[in-house]
C-alpha positions as CSV (number, residue, x, y, z in Angstrom):
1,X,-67.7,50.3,45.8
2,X,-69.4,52.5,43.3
3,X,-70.2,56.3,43.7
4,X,-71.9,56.2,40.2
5,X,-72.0,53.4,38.1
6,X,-72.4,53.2,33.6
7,X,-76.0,53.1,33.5
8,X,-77.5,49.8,32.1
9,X,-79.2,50.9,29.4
10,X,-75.8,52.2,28.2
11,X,-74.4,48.7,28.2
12,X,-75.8,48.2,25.3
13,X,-73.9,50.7,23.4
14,X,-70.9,49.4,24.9
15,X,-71.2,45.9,23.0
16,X,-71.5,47.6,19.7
17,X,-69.5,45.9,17.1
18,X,-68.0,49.3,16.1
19,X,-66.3,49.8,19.2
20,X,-64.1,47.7,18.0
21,X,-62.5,50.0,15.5
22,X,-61.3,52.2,18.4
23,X,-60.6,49.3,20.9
24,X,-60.1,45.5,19.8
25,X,-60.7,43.2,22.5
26,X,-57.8,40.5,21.2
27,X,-55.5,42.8,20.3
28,X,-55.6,44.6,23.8
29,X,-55.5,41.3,25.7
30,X,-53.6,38.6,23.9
31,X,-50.1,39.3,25.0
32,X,-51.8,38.7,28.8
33,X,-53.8,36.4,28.8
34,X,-52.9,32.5,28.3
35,X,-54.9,29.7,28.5
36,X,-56.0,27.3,31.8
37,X,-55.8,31.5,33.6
38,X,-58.2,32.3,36.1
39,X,-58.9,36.4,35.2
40,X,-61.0,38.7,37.3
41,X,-62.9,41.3,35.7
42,X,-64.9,43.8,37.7
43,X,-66.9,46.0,36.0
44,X,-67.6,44.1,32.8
45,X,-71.3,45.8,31.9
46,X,-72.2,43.4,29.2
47,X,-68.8,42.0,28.3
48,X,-67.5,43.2,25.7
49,X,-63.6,42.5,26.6
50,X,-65.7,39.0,28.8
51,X,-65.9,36.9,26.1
52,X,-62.6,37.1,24.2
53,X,-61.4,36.9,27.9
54,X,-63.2,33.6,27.9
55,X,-61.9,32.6,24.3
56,X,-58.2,33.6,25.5
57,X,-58.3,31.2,28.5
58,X,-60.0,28.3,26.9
59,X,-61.8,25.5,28.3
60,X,-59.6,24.9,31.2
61,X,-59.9,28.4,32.3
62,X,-62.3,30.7,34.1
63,X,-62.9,33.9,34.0
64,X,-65.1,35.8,37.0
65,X,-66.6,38.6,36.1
66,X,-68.2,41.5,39.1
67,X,-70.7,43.9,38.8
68,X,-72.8,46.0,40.9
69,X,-75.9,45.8,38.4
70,X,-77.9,42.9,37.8
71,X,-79.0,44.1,34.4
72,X,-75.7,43.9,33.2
73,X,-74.8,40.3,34.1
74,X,-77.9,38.6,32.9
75,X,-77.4,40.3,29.6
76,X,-73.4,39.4,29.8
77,X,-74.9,35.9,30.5
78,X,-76.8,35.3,27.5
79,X,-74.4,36.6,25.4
80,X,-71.8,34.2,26.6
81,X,-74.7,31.5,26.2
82,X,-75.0,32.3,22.7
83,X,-71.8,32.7,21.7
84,X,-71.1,29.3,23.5
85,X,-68.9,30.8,26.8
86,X,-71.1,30.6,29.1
87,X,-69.2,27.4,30.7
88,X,-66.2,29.5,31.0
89,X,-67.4,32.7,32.9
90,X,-68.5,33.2,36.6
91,X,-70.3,36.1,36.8
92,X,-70.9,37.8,40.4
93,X,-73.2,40.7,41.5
94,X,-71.1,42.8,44.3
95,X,-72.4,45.8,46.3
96,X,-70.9,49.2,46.9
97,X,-68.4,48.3,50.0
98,X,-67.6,44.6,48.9
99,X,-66.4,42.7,45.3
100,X,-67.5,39.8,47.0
101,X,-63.6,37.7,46.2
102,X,-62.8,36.8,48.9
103,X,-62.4,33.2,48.0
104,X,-60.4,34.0,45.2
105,X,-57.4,35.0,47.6
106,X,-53.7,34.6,45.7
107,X,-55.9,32.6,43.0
108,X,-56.1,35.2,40.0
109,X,-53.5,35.3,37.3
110,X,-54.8,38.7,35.6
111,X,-57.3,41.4,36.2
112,X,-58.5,43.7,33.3
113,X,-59.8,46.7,35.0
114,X,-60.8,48.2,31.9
115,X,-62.5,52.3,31.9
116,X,-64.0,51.6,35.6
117,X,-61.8,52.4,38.1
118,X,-63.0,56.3,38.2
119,X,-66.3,54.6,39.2
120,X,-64.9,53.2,42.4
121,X,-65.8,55.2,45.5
122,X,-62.4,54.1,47.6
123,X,-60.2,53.2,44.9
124,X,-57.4,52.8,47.2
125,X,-59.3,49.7,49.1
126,X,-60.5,48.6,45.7
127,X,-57.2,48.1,44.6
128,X,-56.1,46.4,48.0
129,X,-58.7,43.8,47.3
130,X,-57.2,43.0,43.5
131,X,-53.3,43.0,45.4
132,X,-55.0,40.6,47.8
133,X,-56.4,38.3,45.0
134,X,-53.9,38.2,42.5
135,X,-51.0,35.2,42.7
136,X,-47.5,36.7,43.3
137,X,-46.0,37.8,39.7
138,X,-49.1,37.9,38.3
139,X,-50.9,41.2,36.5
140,X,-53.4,44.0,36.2
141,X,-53.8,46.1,33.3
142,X,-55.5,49.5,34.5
143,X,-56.9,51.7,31.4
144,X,-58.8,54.4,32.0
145,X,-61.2,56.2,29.5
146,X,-59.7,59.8,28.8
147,X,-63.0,61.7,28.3
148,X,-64.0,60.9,31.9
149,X,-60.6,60.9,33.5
150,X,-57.6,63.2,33.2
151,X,-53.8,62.5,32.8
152,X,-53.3,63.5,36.3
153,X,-55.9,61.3,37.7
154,X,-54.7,58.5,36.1
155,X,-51.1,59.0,37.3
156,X,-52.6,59.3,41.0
157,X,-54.5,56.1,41.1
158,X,-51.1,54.0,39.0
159,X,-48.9,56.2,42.1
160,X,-52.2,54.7,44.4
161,X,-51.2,50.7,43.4
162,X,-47.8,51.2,43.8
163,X,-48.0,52.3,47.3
164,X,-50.3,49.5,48.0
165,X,-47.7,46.9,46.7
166,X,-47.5,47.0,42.8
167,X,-45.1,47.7,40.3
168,X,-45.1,49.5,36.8
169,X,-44.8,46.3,34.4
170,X,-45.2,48.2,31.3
171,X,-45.6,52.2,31.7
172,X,-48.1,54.5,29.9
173,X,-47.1,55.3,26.3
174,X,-48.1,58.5,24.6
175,X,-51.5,59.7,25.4
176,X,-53.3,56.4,26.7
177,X,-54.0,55.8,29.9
178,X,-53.1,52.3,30.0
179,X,-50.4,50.9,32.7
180,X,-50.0,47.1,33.1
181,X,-49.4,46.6,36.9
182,X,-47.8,43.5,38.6
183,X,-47.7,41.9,42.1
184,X,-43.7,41.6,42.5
185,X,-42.7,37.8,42.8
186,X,-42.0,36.1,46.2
């Protein structure tokens, strides 16, 4: 679903420990994410926010992460072997036109769709798929990265998920491009 996709080899610089100064996985995702949730996370590269997703949901939980490169999930295997995850995350190589979720239908209680939505070729389908997925009430926090995508981009693909069905949980403060989305209640 991918026009251009984070190279591989730059995955690597994505899991650098000092990338946590600027963004701290458990700090971003502990008021989300609970334990015994199943969490969807396409476009992890070599999972950096994957394995404190995995830590946040605990043994009775699951996360299932998709990407387009196989590079990037073998390496975001091994990692989560090493660091002792590996039981907790699914990982899943999509293609361009298709996540590959279908059997996750109503079954996901967050998705993290963290800096790669502006890599999605049809973002408005994308973001279908994720409504379709995600249990009624449940969440997606969209943040995009702003050296690749503008504060007008942004505010087209949040005004894209609402039209498909979603509603502004928590809007954008100050200068981040960060929106938590929900699928209303039944």
């Amino acid at each position: 679903m991918s026009t251009h996709a984070c190279p591989w080899w730059l995955g690597y610089l994505l899991v650098t420990p000092l990338r946590r100064l600027l963004e701290n996985p458990a700090k971003i995702l502990t008021p989300w994410v609970q334990p015994r949730m199943t969490v969807l996370e396409p476009g992890p590269g070599m999972g950096f926010f994957t394995l404190e997703l995995a830590r946040l949901v605990g043994p009775g939980g699951r996360v299932v992460a998709v990407d387009l490169q196989e590079r990037m999930l073998a390496t975001l295997r091994r990692r989560a072997q090493k660091f002792g995850l590996a039981d907790r995350i699914e990982t899943r190589r999509c293609s361009r036109d298709d996540l590959g979720i279908g059997d996750l239908a109503g079954r996901v209680d967050f998705v993290l769709l963290f800096h790669m939505l502006h890599e999605v070729a049809a973002p408005d389908r994308f973001l279908r798929t994720v409504h379709t997925v995600l249990k009624p009430g449940c969440a997606v926090l969209l943040a995009e990265p702003p050296v690749h995508v503008s504060p007008s981009a942004f505010q087209a693909s949040v005004q894209e998920a609402t039209k498909l069905g979603f509603e502004i949980a928590e809007p954008a403060r100050g200068r981040r491009l960060q929106v938590l989305l929900r699928r209303p209640p039944i």
